[in-house]
C-alpha positions in Angstrom: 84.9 84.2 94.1 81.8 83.2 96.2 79.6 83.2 92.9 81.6 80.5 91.3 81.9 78.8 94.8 78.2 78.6 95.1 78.0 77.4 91.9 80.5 75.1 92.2 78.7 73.9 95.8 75.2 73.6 93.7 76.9 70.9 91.4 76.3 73.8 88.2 77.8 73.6 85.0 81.7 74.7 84.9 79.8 77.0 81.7 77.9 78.8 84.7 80.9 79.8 87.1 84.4 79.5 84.9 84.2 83.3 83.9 84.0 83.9 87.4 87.2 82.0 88.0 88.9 83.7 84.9 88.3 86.9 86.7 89.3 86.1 89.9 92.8 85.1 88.6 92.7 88.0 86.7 92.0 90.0 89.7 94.3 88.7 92.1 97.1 89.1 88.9 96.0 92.7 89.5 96.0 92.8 93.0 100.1 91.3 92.7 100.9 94.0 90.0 99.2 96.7 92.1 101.6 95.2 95.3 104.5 95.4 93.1 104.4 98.9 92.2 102.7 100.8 95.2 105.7 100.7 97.5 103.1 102.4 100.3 101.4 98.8 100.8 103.6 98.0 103.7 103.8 94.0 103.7 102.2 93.4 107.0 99.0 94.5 105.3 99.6 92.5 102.4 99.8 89.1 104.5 96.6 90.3 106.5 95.1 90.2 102.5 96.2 87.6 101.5 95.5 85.5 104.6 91.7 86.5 104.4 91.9 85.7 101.2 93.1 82.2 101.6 90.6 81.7 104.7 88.1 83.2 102.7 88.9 80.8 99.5 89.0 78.0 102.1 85.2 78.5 103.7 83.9 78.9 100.1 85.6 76.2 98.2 85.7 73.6 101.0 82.2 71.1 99.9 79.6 71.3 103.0 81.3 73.7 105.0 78.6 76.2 104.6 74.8 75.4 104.7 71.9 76.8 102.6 71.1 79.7 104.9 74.6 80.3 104.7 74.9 80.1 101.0 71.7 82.5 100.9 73.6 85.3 102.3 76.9 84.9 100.6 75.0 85.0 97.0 72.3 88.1 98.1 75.8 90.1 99.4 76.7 90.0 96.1 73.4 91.3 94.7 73.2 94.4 97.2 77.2 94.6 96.6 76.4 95.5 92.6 73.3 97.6 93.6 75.8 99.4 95.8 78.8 99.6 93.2 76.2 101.1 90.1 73.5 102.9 91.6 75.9 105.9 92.7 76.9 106.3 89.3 73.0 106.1 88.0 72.5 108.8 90.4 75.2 111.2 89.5 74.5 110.8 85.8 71.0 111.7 86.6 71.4 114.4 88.3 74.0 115.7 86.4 71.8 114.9 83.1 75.0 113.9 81.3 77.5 110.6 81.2 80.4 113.1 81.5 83.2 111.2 80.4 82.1 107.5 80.7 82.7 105.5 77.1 79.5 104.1 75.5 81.5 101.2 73.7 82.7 99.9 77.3 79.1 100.4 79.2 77.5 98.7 76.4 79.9 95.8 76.0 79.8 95.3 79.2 75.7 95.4 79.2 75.9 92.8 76.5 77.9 90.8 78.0 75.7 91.1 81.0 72.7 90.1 79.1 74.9 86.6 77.7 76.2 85.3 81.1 72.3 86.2 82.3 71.1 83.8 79.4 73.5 81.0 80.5 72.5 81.1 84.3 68.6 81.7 83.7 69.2 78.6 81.2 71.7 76.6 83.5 70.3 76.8 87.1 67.5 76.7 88.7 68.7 78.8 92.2 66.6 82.0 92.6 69.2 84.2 94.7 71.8 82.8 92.2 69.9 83.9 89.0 69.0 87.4 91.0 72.5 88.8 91.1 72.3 88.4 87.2 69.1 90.0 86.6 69.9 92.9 88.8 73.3 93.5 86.9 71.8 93.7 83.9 69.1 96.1 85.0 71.9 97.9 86.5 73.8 98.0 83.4 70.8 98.8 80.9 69.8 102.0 83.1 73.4 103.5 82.7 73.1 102.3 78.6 70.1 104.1 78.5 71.3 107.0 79.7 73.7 107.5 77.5 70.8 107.6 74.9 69.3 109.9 76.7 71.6 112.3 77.8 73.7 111.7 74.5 73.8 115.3 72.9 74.3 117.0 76.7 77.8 117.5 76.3 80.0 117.2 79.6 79.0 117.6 83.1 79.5 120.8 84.2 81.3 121.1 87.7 81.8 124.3 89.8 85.0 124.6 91.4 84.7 124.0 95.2 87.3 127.5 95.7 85.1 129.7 93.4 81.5 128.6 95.4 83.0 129.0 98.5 84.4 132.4 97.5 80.8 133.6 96.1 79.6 132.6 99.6 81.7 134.1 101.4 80.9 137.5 99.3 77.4 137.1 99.6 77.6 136.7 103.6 79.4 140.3 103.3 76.9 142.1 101.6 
């Protein structure tokens, strides 16, 4: 939301931000279905969502509410907010030396995909912090493509049982 907002506040191409918009409905669609069938959402959390939502929408979308500074810290969050959603699963992949389960087709649609919307921006604006959040996604994206390459022929992760290395401890404390 605040991506095609800040777009939208920088006077860019709709070419720049409409994907963004196209997920957000998409996402709040989701968000509705997910309401629908989790009866454990009680409603009174549902209103405090959806009124943040709609105050959030409202700051964004209204023109000159928010300043540059302001606009600055709105479009690095989302840069440290994709470093934050990837770089645990770099690190596990890593240290596992295997992508487990994780689809190759998906990661490496989504990294060209990545690589397209960073072509439009870089081409289409001229906003450093903006252009950032792109270039850092695709990084992002290309280091968990190319582990898959590496860590093709590794077979599954392997994963110890947290009852069995508990019980070896507590065997080896005996002896």
């Amino acid at each position: 939301m605040q991506t095609a907002a800040l777009a939208m506040s920088k006077g860019m191409a709709f070419s720049v931000y409409g994907e963004n918009l196209i997920i957000l409905v998409q996402n709040a669609a989701i968000i509705l279905l997910i309401w629908q069938f989790n009866k454990d959402i009680n409603i009174i959390v549902k209103i405090l969502v959806l009124l943040f939502w709609i105050g959030y929408a409202y700051i964004l979308f209204t023109p000159n509410f928010l300043g540059n500074n302001e606009w600055t810290l709105i479009s690095s969050s989302s840069t440290l907010l994709n470093i934050i959603a990837k770089l645990p699963q770099i690190y596990s992949n890593f240290t596992a030396k295997s992508t487990g389960q994780m689809a190759f087709f998906t990661f490496f649609l989504n990294f060209a995909g990545a690589i397209a919307r960073l072509g439009t921006v870089l081409f289409e604006s001229d906003d450093f912090y903006f252009r950032l959040q792109y270039i850092v996604g695709v990084l992002l994206n290309a280091m968990i493509v190319l582990q898959f390459a590496l860590y093709w022929n590794s077979g599954p992760a392997k994963v110890v049982p947290v009852s069995k290395t508990q019980t070896k401890r507590e065997k080896n404390k005996m002896e």
